[in-house]
C-alpha positions in Angstrom: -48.6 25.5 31.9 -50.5 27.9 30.2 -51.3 31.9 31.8 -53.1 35.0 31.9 -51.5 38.2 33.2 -53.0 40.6 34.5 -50.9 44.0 35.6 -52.4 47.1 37.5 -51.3 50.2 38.1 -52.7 53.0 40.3 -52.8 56.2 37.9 -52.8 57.2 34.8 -49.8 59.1 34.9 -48.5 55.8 36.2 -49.5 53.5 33.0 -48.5 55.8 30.5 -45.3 56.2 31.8 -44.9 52.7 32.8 -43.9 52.9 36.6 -44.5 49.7 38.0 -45.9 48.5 35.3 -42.6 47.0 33.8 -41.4 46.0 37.1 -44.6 43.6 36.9 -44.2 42.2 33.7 -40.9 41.2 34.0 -41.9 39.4 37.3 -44.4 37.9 35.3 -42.4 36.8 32.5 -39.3 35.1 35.0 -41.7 33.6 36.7 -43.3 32.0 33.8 -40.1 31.4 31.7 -38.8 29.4 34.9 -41.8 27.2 34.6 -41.2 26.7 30.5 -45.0 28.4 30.5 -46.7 30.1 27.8 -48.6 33.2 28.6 -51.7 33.4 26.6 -52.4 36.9 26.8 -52.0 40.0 29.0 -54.5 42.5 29.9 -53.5 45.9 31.9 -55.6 48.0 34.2 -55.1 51.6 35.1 -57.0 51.9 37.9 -57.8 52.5 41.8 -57.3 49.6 44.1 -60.3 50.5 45.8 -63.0 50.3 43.3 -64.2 47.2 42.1 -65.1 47.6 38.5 -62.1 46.5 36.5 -63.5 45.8 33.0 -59.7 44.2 32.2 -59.9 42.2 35.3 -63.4 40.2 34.5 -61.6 40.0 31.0 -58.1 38.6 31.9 -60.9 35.9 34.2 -62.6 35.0 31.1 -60.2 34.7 29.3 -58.4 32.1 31.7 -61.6 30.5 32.2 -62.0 29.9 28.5 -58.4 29.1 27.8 -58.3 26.8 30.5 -55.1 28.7 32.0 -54.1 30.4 35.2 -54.8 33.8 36.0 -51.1 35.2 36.9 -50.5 38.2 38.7 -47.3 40.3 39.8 -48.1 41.1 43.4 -51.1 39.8 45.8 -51.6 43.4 46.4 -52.1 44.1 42.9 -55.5 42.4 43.6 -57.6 44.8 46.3 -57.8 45.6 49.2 -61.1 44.4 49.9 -62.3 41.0 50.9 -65.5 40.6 49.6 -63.3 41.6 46.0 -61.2 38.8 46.2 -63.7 36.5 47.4 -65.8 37.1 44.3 -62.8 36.8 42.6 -62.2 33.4 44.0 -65.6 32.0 43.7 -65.3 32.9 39.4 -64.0 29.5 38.9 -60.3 31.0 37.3 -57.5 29.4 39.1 -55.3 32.3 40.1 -51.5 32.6 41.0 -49.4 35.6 42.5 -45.7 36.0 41.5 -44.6 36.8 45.0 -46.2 33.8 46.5 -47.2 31.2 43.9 -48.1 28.7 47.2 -51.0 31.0 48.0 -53.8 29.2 48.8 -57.6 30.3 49.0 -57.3 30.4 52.6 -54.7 32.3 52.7 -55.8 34.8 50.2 -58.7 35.2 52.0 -56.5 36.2 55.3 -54.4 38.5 53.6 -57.4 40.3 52.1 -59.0 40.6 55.7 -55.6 41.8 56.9 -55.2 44.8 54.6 -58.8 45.5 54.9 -58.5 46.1 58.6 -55.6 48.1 58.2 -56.6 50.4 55.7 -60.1 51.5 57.8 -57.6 52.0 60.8 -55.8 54.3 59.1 -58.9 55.9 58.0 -60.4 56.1 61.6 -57.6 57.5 62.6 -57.7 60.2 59.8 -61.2 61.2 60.9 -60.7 61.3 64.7 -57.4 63.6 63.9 -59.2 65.9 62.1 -62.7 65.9 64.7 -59.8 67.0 67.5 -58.8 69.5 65.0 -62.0 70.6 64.3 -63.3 70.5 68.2 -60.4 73.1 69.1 -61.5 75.5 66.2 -59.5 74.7 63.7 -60.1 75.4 59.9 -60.4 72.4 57.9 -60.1 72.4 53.9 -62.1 75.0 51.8 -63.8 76.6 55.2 -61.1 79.0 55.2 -62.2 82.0 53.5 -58.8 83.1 52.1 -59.2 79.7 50.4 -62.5 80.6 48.2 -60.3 81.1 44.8 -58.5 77.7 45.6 -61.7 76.2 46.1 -63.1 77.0 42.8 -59.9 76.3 41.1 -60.4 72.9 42.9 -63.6 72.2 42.0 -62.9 73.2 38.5 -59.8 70.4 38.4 -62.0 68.0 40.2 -64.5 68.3 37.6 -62.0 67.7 34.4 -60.6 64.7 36.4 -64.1 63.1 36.4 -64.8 63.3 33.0 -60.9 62.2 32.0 -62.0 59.4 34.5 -65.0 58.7 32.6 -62.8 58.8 28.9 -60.3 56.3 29.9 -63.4 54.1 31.5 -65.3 54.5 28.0 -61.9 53.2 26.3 -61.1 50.8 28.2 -65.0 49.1 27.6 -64.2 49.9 23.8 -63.3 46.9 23.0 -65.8 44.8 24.6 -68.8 47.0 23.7 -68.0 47.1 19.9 -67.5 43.2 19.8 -71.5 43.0 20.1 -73.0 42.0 16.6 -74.7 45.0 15.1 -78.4 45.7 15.9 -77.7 44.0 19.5 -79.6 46.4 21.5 -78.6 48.7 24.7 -80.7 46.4 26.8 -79.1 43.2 25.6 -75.7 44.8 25.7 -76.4 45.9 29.9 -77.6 42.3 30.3 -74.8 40.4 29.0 -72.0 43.0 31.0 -74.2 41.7 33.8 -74.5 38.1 33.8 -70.3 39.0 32.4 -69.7 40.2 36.2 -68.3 43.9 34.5 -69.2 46.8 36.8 -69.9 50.3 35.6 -67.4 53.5 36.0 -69.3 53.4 39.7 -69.3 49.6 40.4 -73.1 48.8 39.7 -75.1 47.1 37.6 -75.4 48.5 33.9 -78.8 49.8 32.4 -79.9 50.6 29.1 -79.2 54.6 29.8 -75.7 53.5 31.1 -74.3 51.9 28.4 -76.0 54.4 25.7 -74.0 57.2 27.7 -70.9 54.9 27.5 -71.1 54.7 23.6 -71.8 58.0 23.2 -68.7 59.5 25.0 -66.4 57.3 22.9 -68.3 58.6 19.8 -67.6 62.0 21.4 -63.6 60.9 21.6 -63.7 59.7 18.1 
């Protein structure tokens, strides 16, 4: 049997240092050695599992879908948690497989998906109606507090270098794919083929001329 992997981690701090990320991979390689596999090739994604636009992800998929292999993952929770995610991710036509439960069907993938879904917006309505009662009784929240103004901009500050670290390791991590275009291949061409690819931008939409210009031009910044 031939594979794919694919690993994710949450942070950056995370795949740098390797926390989880090892943990994963040997997963992947027991699981394969056990079934005298061959994995193919391994992609890694340091990213949210909130956010759909996981250039490694659509290339681990074609990939597979190429090779004619199975998409293998570490943990089912490695995927999203999001079911209209792992639907599209079902419907690509790459078989996938999950370390932790290899007999995973679609249906069940599916149920799983819907499961952690609900779960996660309770936890988040339960956030917000916490912090409306908090707010009804007169209570401060966040960076209304006065006393708080230098915090605020010191915030906003750190918030602002985190985007545009964010925006570096997205710009890397399309490095590879954008420079495998043939020379000349315009910015047009380029947003058209991530496109009909299924690769999100940084923001999970649909790329543009201007989009991938901006792209190119941060890693020529990095360089």
């Amino acid at each position: 049997m031939k594979y794919v992997s694919y690993v994710r981690v949450s942070t950056q701090r995370q795949g740098q240092s390797g926390l989880g990320l090892e943990a994963q991979q040997a997963a992947v390689a027991q699981f394969v050695q056990q079934r005298c596999g061959e994995v193919l090739a391994e992609f890694v994604e340091v990213e949210s599992g909130r956010k759909a636009d996981r250039p490694q992800l659509a290339a681990a998929i074609a990939e597979a879908k190429q090779q004619g292999a199975v998409l293998l993952i570490a943990k089912l929770d490695r995927l999203a948690r999001n079911v209209a995610f792992i639907s599209a991710l079902l419907e690509s036509g790459a078989e996938v497989q999950a370390v932790d439960m290899p007999e995973a069907n679609k249906f069940l993938l599916h149920i799983m998906a819907a499961v952690a879904e609900q779960e996660a917006e309770a936890i988040s309505a339960r956030t917000k109606a916490a912090l409306a009662a908090a707010k009804a009784r007169g209570t401060k929240l966040g960076w209304a507090i006065p006393t708080r103004a230098v915090e605020a901009k010191a915030a906003n500050a750190a918030s602002a270098q985190v985007r545009g670290e964010k925006a570096d390791n997205f710009a890397e991590r399309m490095r590879t794919i954008l420079t495998s275009f043939a020379p000349g291949t315009s910015l047009g061409q380029i947003a058209a083929e991530l496109n009909k690819r299924g690769i999100s931008t940084a923001r999970g939409g649909n790329w543009q001329a201007v989009t991938v210009q901006r792209v190119m031009a941060r890693l020529q910044a990095v360089a």
